[in-house]
The first five atom37 places (N, CA, C, CB, O) and aatype in JSON, in Angstrom:
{
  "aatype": [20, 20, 20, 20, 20, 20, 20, 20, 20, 20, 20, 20, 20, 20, 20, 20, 20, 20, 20, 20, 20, 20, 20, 20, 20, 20, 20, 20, 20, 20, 20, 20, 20, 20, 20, 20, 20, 20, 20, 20, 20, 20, 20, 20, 20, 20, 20, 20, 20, 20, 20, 20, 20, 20, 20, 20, 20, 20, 20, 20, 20, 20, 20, 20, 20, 20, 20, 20, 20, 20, 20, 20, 20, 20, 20, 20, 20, 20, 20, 20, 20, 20, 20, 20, 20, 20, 20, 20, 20, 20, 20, 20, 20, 20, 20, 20, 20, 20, 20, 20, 20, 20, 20, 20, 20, 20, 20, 20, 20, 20, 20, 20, 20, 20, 20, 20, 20, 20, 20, 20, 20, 20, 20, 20, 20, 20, 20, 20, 20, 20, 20, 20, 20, 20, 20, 20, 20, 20, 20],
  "atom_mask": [
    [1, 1, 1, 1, 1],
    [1, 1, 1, 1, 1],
    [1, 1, 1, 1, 1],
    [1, 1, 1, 1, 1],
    [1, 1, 1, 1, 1],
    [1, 1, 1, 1, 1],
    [1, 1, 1, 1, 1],
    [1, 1, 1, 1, 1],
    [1, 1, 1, 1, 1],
    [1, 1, 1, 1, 1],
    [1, 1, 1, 1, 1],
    [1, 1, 1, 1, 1],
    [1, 1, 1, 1, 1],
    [1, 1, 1, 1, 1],
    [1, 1, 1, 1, 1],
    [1, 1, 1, 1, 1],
    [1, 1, 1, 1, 1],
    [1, 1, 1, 1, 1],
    [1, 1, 1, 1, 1],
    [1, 1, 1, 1, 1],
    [1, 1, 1, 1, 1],
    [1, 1, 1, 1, 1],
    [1, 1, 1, 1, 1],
    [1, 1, 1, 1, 1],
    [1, 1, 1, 1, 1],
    [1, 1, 1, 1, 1],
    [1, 1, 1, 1, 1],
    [1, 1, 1, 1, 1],
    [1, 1, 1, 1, 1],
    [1, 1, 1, 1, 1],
    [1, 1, 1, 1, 1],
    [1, 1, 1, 1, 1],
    [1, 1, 1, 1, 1],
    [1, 1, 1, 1, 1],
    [1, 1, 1, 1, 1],
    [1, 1, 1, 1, 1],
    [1, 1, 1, 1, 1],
    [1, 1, 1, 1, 1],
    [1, 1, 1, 1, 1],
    [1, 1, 1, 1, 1],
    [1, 1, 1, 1, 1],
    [1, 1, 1, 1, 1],
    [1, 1, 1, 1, 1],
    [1, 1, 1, 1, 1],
    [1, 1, 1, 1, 1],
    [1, 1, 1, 1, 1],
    [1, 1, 1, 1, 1],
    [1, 1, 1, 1, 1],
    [1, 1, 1, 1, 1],
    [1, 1, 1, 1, 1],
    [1, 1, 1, 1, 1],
    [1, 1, 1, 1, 1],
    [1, 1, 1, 1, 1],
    [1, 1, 1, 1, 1],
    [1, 1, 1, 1, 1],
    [1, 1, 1, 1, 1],
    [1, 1, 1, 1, 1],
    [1, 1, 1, 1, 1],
    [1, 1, 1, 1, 1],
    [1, 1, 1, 1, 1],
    [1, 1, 1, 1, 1],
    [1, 1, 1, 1, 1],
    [1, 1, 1, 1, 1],
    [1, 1, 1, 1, 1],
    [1, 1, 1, 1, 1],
    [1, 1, 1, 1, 1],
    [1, 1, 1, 1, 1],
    [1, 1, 1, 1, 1],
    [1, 1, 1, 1, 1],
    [1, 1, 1, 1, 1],
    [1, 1, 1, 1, 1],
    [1, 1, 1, 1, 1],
    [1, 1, 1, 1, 1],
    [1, 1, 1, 1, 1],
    [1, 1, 1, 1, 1],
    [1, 1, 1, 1, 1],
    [1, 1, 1, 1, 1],
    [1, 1, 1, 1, 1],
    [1, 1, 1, 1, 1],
    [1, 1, 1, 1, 1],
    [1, 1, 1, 1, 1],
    [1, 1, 1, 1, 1],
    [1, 1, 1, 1, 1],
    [1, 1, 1, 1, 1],
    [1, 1, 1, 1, 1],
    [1, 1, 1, 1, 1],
    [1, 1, 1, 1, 1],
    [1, 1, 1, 1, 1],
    [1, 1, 1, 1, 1],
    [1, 1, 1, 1, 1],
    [1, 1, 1, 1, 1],
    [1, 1, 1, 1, 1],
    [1, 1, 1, 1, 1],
    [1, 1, 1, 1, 1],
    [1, 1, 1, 1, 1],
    [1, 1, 1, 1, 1],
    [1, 1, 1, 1, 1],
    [1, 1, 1, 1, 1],
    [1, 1, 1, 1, 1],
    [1, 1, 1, 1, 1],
    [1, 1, 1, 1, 1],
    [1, 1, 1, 1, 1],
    [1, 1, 1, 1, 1],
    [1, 1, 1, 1, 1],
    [1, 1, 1, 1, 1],
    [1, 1, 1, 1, 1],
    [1, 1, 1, 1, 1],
    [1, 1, 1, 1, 1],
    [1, 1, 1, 1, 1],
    [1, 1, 1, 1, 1],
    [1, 1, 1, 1, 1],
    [1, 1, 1, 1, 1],
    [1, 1, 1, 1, 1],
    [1, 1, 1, 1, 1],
    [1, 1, 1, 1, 1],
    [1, 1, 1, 1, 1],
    [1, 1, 1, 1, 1],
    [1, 1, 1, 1, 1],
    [1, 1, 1, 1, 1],
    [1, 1, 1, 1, 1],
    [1, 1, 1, 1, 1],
    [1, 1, 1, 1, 1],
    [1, 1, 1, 1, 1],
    [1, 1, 1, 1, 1],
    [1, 1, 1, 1, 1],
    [1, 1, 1, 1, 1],
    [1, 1, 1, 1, 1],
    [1, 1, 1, 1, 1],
    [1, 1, 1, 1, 1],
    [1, 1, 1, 1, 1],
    [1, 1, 1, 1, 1],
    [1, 1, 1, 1, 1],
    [1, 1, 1, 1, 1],
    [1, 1, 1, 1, 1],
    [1, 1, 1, 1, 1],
    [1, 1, 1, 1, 1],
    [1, 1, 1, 1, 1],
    [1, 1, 1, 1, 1],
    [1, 1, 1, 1, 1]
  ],
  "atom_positions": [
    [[38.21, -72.97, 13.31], [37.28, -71.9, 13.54], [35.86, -72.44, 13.32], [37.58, -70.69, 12.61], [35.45, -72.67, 12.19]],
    [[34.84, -72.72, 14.87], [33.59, -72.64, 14.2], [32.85, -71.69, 14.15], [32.91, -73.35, 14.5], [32.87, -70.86, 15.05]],
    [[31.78, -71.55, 12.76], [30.62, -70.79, 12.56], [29.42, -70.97, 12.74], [30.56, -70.51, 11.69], [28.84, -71.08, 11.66]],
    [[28.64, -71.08, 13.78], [27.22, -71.18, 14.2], [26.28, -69.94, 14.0], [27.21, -71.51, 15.64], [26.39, -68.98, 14.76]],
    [[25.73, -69.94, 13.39], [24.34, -68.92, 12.87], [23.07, -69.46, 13.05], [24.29, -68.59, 11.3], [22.59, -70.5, 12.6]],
    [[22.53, -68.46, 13.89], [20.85, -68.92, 14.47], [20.0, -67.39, 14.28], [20.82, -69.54, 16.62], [20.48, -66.36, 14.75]],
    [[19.26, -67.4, 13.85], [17.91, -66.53, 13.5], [17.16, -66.89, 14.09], [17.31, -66.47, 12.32], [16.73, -67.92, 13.59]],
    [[16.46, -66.51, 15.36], [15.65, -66.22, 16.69], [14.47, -65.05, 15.94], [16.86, -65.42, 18.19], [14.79, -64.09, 15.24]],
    [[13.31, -65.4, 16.27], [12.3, -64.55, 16.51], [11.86, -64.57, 18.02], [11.21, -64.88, 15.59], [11.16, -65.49, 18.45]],
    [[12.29, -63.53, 18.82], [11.23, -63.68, 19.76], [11.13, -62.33, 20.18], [11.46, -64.7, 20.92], [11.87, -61.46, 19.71]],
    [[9.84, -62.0, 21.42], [9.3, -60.61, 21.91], [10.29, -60.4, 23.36], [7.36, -60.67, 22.28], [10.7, -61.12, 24.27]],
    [[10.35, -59.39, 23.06], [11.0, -58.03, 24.02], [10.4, -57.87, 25.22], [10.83, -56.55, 23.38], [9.94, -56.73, 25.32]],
    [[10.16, -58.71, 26.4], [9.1, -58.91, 27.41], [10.05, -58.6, 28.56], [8.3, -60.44, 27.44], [10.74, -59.57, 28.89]],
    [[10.27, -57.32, 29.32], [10.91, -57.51, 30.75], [12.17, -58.15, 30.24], [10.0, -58.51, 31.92], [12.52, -59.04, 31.01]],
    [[12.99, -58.0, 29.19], [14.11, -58.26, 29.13], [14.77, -59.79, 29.89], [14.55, -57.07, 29.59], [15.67, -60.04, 30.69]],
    [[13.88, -60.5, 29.2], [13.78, -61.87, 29.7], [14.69, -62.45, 28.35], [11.99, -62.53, 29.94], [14.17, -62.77, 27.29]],
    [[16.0, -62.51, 28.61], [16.73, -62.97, 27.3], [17.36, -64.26, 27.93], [17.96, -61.78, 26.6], [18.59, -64.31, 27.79]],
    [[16.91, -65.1, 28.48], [17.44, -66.63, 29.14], [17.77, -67.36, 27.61], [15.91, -67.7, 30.27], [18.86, -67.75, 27.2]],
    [[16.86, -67.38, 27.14], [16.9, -67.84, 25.44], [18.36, -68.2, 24.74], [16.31, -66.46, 24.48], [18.92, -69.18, 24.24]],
    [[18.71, -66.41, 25.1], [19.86, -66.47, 24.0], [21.42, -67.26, 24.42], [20.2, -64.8, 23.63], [22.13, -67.24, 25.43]],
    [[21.49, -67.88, 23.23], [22.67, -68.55, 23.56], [24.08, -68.19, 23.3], [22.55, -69.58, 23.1], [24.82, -68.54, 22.38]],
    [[24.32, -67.35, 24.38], [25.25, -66.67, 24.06], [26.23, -66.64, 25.63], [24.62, -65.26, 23.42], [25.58, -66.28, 26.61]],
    [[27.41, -66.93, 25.85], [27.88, -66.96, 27.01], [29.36, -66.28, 26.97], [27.82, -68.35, 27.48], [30.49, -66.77, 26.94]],
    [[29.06, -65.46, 26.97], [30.63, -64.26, 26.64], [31.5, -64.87, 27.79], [30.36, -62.03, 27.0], [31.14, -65.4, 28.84]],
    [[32.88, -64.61, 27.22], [34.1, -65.36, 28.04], [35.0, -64.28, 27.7], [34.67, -67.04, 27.53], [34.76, -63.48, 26.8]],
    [[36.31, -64.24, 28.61], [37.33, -63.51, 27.98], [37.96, -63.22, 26.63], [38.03, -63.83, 28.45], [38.1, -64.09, 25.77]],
    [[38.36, -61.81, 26.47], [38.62, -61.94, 24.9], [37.26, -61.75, 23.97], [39.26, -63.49, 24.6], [37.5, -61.15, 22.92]],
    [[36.02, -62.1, 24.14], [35.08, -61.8, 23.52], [35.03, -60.32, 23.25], [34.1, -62.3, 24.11], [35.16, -59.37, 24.03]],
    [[34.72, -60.36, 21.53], [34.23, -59.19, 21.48], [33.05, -59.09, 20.43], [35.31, -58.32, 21.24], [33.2, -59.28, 19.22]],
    [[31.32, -58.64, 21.32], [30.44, -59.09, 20.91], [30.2, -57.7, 20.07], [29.52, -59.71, 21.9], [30.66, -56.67, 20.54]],
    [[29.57, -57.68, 18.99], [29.73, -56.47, 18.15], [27.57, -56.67, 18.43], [30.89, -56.71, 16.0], [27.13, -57.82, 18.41]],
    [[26.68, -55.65, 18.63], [25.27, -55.33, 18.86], [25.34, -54.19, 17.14], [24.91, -54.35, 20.88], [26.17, -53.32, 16.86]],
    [[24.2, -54.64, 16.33], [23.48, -53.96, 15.58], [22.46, -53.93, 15.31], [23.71, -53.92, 14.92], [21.78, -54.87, 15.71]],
    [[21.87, -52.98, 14.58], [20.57, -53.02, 14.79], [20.01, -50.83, 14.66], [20.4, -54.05, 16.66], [20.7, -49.81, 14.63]],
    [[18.99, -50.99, 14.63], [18.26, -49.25, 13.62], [18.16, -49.32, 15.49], [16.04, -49.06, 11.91], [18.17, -50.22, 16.33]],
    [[18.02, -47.33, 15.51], [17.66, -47.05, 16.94], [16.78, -47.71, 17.47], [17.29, -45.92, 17.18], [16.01, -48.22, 16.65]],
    [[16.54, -47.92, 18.57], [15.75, -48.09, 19.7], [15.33, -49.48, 19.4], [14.58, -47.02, 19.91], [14.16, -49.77, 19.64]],
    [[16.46, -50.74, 18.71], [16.25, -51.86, 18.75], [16.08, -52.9, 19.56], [16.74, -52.02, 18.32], [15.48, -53.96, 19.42]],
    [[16.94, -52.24, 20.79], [17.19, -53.33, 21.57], [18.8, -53.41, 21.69], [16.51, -54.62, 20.93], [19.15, -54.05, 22.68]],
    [[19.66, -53.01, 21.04], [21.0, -53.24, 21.53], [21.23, -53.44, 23.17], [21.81, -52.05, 21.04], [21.43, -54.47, 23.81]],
    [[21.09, -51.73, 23.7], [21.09, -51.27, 24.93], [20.8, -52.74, 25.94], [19.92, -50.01, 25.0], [21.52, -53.48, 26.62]],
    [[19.34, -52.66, 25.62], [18.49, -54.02, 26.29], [19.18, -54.99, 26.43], [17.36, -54.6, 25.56], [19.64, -55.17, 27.56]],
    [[19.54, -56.11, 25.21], [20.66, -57.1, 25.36], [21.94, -56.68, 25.97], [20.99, -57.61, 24.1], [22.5, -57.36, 26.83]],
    [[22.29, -55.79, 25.6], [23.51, -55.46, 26.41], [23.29, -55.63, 28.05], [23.93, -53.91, 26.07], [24.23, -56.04, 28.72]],
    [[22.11, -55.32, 28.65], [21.9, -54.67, 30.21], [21.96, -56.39, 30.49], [20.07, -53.45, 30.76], [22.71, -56.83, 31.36]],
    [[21.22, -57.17, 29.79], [20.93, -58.47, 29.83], [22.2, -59.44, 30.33], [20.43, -58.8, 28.47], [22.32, -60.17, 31.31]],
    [[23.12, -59.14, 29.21], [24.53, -59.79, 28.98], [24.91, -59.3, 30.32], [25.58, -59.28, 27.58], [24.92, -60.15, 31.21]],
    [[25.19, -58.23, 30.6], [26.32, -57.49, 32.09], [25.44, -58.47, 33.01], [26.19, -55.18, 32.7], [25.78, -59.61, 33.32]],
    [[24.26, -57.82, 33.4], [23.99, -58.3, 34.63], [23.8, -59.64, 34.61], [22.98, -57.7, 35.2], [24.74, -60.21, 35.16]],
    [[22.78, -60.54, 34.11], [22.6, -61.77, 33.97], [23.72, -62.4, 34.03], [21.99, -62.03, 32.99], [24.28, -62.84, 35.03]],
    [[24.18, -62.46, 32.47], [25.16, -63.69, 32.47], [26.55, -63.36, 32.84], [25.23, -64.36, 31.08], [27.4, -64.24, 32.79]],
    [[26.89, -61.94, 33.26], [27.84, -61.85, 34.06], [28.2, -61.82, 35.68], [28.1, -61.07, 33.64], [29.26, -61.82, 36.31]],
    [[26.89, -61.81, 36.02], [26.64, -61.7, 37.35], [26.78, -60.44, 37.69], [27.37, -62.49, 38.12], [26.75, -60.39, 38.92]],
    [[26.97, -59.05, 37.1], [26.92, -57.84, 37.44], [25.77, -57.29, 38.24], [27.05, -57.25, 36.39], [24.63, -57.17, 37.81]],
    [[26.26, -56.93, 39.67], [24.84, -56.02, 39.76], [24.54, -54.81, 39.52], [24.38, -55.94, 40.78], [23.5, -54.18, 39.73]],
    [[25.6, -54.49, 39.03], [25.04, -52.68, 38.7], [24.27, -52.19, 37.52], [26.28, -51.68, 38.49], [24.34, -52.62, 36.36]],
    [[23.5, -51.21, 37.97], [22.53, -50.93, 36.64], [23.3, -50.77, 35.52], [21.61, -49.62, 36.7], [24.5, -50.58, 35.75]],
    [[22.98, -50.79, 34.45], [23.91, -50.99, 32.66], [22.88, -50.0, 32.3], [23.92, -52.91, 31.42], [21.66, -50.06, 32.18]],
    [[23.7, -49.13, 32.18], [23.17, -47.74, 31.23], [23.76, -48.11, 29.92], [23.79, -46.02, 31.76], [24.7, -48.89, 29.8]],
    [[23.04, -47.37, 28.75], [23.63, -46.59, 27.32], [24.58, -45.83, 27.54], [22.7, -45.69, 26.56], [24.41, -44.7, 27.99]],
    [[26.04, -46.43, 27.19], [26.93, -45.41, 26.92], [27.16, -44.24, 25.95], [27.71, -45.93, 26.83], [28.27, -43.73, 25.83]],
    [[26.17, -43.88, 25.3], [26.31, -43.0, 24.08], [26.66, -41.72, 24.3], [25.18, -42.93, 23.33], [26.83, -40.92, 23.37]],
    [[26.79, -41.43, 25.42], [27.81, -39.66, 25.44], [29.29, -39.77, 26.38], [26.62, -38.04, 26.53], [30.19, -38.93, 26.47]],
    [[29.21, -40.9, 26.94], [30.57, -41.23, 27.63], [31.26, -42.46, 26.68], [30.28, -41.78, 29.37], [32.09, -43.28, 27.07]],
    [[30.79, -42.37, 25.58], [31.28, -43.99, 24.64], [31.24, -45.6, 25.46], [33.24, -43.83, 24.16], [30.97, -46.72, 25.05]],
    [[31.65, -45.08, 26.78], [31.53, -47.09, 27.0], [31.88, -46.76, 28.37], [32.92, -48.54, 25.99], [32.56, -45.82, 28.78]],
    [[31.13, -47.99, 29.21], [31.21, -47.69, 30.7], [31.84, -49.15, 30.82], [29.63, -47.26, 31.66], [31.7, -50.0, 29.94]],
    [[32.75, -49.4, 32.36], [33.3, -50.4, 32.51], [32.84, -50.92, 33.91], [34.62, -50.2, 32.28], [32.69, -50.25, 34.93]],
    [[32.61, -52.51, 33.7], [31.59, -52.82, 34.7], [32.66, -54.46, 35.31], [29.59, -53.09, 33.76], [32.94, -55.35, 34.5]],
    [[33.1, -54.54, 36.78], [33.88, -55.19, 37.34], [35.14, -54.68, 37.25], [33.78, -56.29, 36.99], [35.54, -53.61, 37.7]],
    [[35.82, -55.61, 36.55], [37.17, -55.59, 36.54], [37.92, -55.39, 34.77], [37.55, -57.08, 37.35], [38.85, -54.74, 34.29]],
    [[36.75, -56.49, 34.18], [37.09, -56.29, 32.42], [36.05, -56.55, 31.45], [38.23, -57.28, 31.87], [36.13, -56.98, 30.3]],
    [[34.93, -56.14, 32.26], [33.39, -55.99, 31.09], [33.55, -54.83, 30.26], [31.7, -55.69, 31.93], [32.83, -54.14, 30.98]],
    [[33.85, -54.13, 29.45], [33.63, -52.83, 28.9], [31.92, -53.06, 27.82], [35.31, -52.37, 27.84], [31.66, -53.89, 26.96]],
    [[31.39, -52.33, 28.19], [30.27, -51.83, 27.33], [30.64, -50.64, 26.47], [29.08, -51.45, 28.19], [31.2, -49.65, 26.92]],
    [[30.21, -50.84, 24.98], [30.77, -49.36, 24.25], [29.42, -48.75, 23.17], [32.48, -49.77, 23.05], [28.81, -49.49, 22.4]],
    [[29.22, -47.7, 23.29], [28.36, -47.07, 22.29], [29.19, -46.2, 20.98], [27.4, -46.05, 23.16], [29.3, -44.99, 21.17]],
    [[29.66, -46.67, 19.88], [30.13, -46.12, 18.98], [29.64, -44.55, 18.02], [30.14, -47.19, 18.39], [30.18, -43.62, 17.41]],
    [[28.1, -45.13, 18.46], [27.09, -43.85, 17.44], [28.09, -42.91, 17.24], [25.56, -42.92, 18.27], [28.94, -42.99, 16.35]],
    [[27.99, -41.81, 18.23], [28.49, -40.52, 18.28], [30.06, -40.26, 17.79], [28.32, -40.12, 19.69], [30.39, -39.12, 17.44]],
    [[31.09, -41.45, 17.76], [32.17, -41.28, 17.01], [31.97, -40.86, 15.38], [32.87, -42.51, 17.18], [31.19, -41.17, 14.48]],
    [[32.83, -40.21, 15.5], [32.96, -39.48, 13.71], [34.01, -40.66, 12.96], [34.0, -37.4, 13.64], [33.65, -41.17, 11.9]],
    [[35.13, -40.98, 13.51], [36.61, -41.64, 12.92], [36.81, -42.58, 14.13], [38.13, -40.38, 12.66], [36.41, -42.38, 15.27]],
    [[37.63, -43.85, 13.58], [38.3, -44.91, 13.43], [39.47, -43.77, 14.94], [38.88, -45.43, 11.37], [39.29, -44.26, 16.05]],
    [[40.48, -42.5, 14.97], [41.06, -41.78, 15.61], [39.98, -41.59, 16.81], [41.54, -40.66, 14.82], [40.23, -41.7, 18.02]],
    [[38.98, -41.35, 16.34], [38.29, -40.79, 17.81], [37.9, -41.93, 18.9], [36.77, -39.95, 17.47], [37.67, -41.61, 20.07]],
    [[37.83, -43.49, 18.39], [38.18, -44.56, 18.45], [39.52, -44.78, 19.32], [38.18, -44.91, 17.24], [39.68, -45.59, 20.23]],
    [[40.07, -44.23, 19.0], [41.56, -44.68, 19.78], [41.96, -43.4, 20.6], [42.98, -45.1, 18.56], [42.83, -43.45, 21.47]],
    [[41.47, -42.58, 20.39], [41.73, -41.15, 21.29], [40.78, -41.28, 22.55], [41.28, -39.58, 20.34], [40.95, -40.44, 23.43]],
    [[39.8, -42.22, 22.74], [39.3, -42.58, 23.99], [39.24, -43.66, 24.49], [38.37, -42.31, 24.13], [38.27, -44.16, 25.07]],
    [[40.86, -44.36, 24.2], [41.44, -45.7, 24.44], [40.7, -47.18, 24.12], [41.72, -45.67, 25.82], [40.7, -48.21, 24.8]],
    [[40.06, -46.9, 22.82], [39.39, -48.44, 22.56], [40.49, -48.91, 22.37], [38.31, -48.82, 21.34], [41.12, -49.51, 23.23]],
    [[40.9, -48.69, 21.16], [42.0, -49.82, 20.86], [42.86, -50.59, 22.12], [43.12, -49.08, 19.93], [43.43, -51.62, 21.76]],
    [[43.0, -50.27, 23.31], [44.14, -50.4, 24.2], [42.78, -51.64, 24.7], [44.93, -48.77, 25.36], [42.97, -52.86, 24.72]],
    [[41.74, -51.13, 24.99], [40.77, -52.16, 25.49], [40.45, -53.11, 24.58], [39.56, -51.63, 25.92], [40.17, -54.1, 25.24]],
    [[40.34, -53.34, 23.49], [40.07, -54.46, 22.76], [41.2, -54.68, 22.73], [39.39, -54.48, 21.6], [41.28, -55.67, 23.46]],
    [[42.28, -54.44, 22.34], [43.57, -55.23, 22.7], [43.71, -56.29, 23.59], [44.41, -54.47, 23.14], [44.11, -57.42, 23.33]],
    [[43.25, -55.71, 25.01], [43.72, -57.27, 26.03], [42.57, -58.23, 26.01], [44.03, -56.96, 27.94], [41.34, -58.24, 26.08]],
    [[43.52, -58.98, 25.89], [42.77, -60.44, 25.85], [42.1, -60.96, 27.18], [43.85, -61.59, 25.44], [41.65, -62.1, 27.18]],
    [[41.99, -60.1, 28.43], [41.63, -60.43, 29.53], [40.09, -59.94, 29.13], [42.49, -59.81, 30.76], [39.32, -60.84, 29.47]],
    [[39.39, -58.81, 28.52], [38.9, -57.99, 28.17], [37.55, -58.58, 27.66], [39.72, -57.33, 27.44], [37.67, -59.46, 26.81]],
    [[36.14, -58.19, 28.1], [34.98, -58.43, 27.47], [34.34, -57.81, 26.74], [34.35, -58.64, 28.0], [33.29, -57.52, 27.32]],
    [[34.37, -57.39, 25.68], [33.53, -55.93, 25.09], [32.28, -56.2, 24.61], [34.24, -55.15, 23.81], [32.12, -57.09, 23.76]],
    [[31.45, -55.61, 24.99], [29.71, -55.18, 24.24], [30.05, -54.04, 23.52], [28.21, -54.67, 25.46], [30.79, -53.18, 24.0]],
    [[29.39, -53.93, 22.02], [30.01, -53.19, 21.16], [28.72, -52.56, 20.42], [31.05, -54.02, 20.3], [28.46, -53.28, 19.46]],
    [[27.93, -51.59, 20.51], [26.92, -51.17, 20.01], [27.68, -50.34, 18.89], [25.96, -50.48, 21.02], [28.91, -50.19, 18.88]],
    [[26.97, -49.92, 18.11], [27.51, -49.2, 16.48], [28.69, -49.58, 16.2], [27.65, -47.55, 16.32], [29.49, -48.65, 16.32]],
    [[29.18, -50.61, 15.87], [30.91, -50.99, 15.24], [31.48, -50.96, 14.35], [31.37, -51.89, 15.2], [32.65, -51.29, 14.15]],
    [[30.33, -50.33, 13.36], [30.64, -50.28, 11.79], [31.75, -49.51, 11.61], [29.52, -49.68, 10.89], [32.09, -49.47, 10.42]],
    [[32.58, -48.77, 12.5], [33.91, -47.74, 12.8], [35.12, -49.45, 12.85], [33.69, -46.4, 14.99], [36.21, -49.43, 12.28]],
    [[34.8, -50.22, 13.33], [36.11, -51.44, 13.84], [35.88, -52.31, 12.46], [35.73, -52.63, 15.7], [36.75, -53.13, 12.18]],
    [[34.86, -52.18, 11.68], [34.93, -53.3, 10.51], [36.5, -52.97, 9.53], [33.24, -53.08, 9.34], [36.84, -51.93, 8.95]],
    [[37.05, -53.97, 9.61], [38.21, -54.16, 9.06], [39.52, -54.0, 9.84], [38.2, -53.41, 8.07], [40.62, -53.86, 9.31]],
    [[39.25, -54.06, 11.39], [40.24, -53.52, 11.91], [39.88, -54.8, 13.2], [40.2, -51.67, 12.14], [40.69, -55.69, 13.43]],
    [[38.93, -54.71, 13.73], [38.72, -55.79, 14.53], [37.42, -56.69, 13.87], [38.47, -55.22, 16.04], [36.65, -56.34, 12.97]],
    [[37.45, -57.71, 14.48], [36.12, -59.21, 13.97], [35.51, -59.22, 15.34], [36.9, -61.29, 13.48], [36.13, -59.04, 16.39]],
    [[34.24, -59.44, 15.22], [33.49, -60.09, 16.19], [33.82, -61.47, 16.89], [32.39, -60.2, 15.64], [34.6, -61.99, 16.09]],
    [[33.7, -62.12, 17.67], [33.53, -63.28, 17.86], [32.28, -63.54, 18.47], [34.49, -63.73, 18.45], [32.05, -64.65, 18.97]],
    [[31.22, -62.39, 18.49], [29.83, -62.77, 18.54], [28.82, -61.73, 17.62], [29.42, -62.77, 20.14], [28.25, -60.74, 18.07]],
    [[28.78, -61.99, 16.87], [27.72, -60.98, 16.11], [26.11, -60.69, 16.02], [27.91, -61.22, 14.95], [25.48, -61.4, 15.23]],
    [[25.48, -59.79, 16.69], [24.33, -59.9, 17.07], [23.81, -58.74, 16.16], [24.16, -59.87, 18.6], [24.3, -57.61, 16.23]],
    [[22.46, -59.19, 15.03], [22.26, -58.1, 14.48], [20.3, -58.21, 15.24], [22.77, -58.14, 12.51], [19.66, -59.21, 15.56]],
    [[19.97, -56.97, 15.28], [18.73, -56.85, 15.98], [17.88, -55.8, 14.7], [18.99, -56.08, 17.77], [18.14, -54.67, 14.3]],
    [[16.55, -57.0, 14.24], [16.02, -56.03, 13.53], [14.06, -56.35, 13.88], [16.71, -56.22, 11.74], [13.39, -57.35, 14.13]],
    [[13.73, -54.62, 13.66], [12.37, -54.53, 14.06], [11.55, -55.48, 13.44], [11.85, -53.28, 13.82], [12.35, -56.21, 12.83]],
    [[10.54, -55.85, 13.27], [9.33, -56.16, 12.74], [8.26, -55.6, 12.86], [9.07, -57.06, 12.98], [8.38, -54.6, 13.56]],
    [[7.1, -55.79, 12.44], [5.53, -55.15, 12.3], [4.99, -55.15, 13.77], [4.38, -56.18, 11.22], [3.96, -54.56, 14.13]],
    [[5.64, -55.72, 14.4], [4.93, -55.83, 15.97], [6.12, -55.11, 17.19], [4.63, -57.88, 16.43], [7.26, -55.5, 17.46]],
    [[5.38, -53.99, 17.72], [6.27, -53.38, 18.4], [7.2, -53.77, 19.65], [5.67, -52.54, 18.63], [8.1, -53.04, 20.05]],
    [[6.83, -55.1, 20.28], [7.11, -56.21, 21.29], [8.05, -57.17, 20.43], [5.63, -57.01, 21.86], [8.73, -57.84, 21.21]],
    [[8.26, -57.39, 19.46], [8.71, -58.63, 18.84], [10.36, -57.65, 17.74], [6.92, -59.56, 17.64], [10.51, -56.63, 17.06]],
    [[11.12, -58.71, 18.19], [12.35, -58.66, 17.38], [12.93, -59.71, 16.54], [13.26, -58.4, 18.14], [12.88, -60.85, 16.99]],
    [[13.58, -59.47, 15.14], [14.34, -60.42, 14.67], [15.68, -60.62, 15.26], [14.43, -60.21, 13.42], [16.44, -59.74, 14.86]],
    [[16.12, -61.28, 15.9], [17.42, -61.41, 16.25], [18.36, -62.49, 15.26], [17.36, -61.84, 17.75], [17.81, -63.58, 15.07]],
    [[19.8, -62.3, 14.56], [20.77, -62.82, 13.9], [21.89, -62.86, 14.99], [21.06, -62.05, 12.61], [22.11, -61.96, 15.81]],
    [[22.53, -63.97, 14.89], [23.07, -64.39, 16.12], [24.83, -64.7, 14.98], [21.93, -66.07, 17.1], [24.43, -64.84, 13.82]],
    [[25.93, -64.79, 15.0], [26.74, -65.25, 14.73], [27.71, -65.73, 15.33], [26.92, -64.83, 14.22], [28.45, -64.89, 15.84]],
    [[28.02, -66.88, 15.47], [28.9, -67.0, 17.06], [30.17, -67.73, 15.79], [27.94, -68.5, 18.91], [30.0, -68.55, 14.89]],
    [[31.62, -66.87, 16.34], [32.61, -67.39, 15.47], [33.77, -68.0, 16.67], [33.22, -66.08, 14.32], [34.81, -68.55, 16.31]]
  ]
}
């Protein structure tokens, strides 16, 4: 098992994330944190279209929980879940299950202890409204 950890400062410009080194593959499941209006969403739109080659617009899933983009990208917004059940009553579990499966995972603090990241992205503000701390964990 390797552990690579990188702490990135950079600004929020047109969603220009070439930078990040991050190249999701099957089976990935990238867990996004971070206080509202961090940037999850943003990296997420980044990840689908860019480095997946997606062309469809990447909305915030936060009232439909998670939208599915190709064949096995799932994007998921956790916020609005109450329980770990409400979790599996709108078939996560069955989707993080297959290993064919890509997940973007905004609010996951519901899967801690139940599923692991194999990319952990924590996103935090700073004093400058353009500029983010990004924590990167690649396992």
């Amino acid at each position: 098992m390797q552990i690579m950890q990188r702490n990135i400062i950079n600004t929020l410009k047109k969603e220009d994330f070439s930078w990040l080194p991050i190249h999701p593959k099957r089976g990935d499941r990238i867990f996004l944190r971070g206080d509202l209006w961090a940037g999850k969403t943003t990296i997420s739109r980044y990840l689908v279209s860019s480095l997946l080659g997606i062309e469809t617009p990447v909305k915030s899933p936060t009232y439909i929980y998670y939208n599915k983009y190709g064949q096995n990208i799932y994007h998921f917004d956790l916020y609005r879940l109450q329980s770990y059940d409400d979790f599996v009553n709108i078939g996560g579990e069955e989707i993080l299950d297959n290993p064919e499966n890509i997940c973007l995972i905004e609010w996951p603090e519901l899967l801690v202890g139940r599923y692991d990241p194999t990319i952990d992205i924590e996103i935090l503000k700073t004093n400058k409204e353009d500029e983010r701390e990004i924590h990167i964990l690649l396992v």
